[in-house]
C-alpha positions, 0 to 999 in steps of 0.5 A: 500500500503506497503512503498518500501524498499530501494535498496542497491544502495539508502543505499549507497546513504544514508550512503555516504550522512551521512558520508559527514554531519558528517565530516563537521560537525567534521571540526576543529573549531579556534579562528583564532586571525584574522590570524594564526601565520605567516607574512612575514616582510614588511606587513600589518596584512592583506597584507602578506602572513600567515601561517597555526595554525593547530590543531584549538583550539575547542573554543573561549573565550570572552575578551581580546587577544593579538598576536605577530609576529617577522619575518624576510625575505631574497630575499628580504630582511625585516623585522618587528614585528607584533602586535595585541591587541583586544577583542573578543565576540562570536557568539553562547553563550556557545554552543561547537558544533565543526562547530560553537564554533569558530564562533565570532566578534572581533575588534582589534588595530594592529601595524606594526613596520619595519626599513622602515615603520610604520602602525598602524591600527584596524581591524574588523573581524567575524568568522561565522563558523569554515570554514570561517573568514572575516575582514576589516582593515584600517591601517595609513602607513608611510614610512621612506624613509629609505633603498632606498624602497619607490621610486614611478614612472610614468608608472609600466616601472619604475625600482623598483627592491628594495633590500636594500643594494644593488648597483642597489636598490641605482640607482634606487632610484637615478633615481627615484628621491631618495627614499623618505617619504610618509604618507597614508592610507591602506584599507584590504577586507579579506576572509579565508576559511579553511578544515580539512580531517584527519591530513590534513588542507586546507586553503586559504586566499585572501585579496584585499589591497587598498593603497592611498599614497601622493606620488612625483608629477607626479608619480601614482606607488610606490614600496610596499615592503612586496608585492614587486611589483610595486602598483597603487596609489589608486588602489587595489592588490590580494594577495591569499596564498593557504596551504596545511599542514599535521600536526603531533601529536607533535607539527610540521606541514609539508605541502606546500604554494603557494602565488600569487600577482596581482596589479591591474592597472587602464589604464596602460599595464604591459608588464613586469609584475611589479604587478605580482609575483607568489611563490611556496614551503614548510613551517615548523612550530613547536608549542612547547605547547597549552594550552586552555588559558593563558597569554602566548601560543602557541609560534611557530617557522616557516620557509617558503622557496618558490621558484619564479615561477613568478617575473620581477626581482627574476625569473633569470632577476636580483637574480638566478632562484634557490634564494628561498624566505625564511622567519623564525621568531617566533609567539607567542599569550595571551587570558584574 
């Protein structure tokens, strides 16, 4: 009995199946330094928004490594410095096969430093493949009670609206009872999974913030204020940025980012969405060179304007619709 040839739809089939393992198995591989070279001020390494590090480096090194991050904010405004420092093991020897050689185990010491808070921490993160990096943080955060941002309430009907500087961000805290200090703990879950297709790269990155704080008596909300929302005291917060980036071959990546935040409350309804905010709009990086290792790489100027497309405050109620959120800084890493 002779074997049957193949139709030409079954080569088709065959061809189209060849062409997919072949281009996931050319996606990008990246040491992805836990999270690529952008937070928002105001954050924890894992609770802010980050932006894109595209083109992926094609291999990651054992030993040391070091991140930096100095950004700032408007609407609201912020901002902090960002420090990393850890060590990184990888996962598969010294094999370079694109979908696995960014594949690693790192553990990390990070600092956040801001004029309203202090949160230092360390970070546990595993790379399994090219496409995907998950870590956990627990992070110490201390508020300063400085700037009128750290104010907490009975019910999410409380008036957080919290820009320093401002008039209204004083009453508030006057009626809130004064802005005040508080000490607690932080705990991340965080999941990034990320594509390239041509000179195209997609990501997106969802974290689960866990915040336990020791709060005024009787009150079970606070103000965060690099989410700014108002968080439930031993409670959780969604936070997924989803990016698309075209990248260039000199250095600047063009491409768009859409941020959503959602606090999670035990009991209480929201009815005028205190733990929910929604952004929209575009993000510029420029990477002025990359080298495969070295004690200083990868410096990188970033600039994000997002337009509010949900917030109780910042969508028309209390800042103009058209006030985008804008944050800018420069990023910059070191490998030994």
């Amino acid at each position: 009995m002779t074997t049957p040839r193949p139709t030409p739809r079954s080569h088709r089939f065959v061809a189209a199946a060849v062409l997919a393992l072949v281009a996931l198995h050319s996606l990008p591989a990246r040491a992805q330094d836990s999270e690529p070279p952008f937070h928002p001020p105001m954050a924890s390494p894992r609770s802010r928004p980050t932006l894109p590090s595209w083109p992926p480096a094609p291999f990651v090194h054992n030993g040391f490594y070091y991140r930096n991050i100095l950004a700032a904010r408007v609407n609201p405004i912020g901002v902090s410095n960002d420090f990393r420092f850890g060590y990184r093991v990888r996962l598969y020897g010294a094999l370079r096969d694109s979908f696995v050689a960014a594949g690693y185990l790192g553990l990390s010491g990070t600092l956040v430093l801001s004029p309203s808070f202090v949160r230092p921490g360390v970070l546990l993160e595993i790379q399994p493949l090219s496409i995907l990096n998950l870590s956990v943080a627990y992070e110490m955060l201390g508020f300063f009670g400085t700037f009128n941002t750290t104010t907490s309430f009975a019910t999410p009907m409380g008036n957080y609206f919290s820009d320093p500087f401002t008039q209204r961000a004083r009453d508030n805290a006057a009626a809130a009872g004064g802005a005040q200090t508080a000490l607690g703990h932080v705990v991340t879950l965080g999941a990034l999974v990320q594509v390239r297709l041509g000179p195209l790269a997609l990501r997106t990155n969802f974290r689960f913030v866990y915040h336990s704080l020791s709060l005024r008596a009787g009150t079970r909300y606070f103000y965060e204020p690099y989410l700014d929302i108002l968080a439930s005291n031993d409670g959780w917060v969604m936070v997924n940025e989803t990016d698309v980036i075209y990248q260039t071959p000199f250095g600047l990546n063009i491409g768009a980012r859409y941020t959503q935040t959602d606090a999670y409350y035990s009991s209480d309804q929201d009815p005028l969405g205190s733990g929910a905010s929604k952004r929209l709009g575009p993000v510029f990086t420029f990477t002025f060179f990359e080298r495969r290792r070295g004690g200083f790489n990868g410096p990188t100027i970033f600039v994000l304007s997002q337009w509010w497309l949900q917030h109780r405050y910042r969508n028309g109620a209390e800042q103009p619709t058209a006030l985008p959120y804008l944050a800018f800084g420069l990023s910059f890493r070191g490998e030994f």
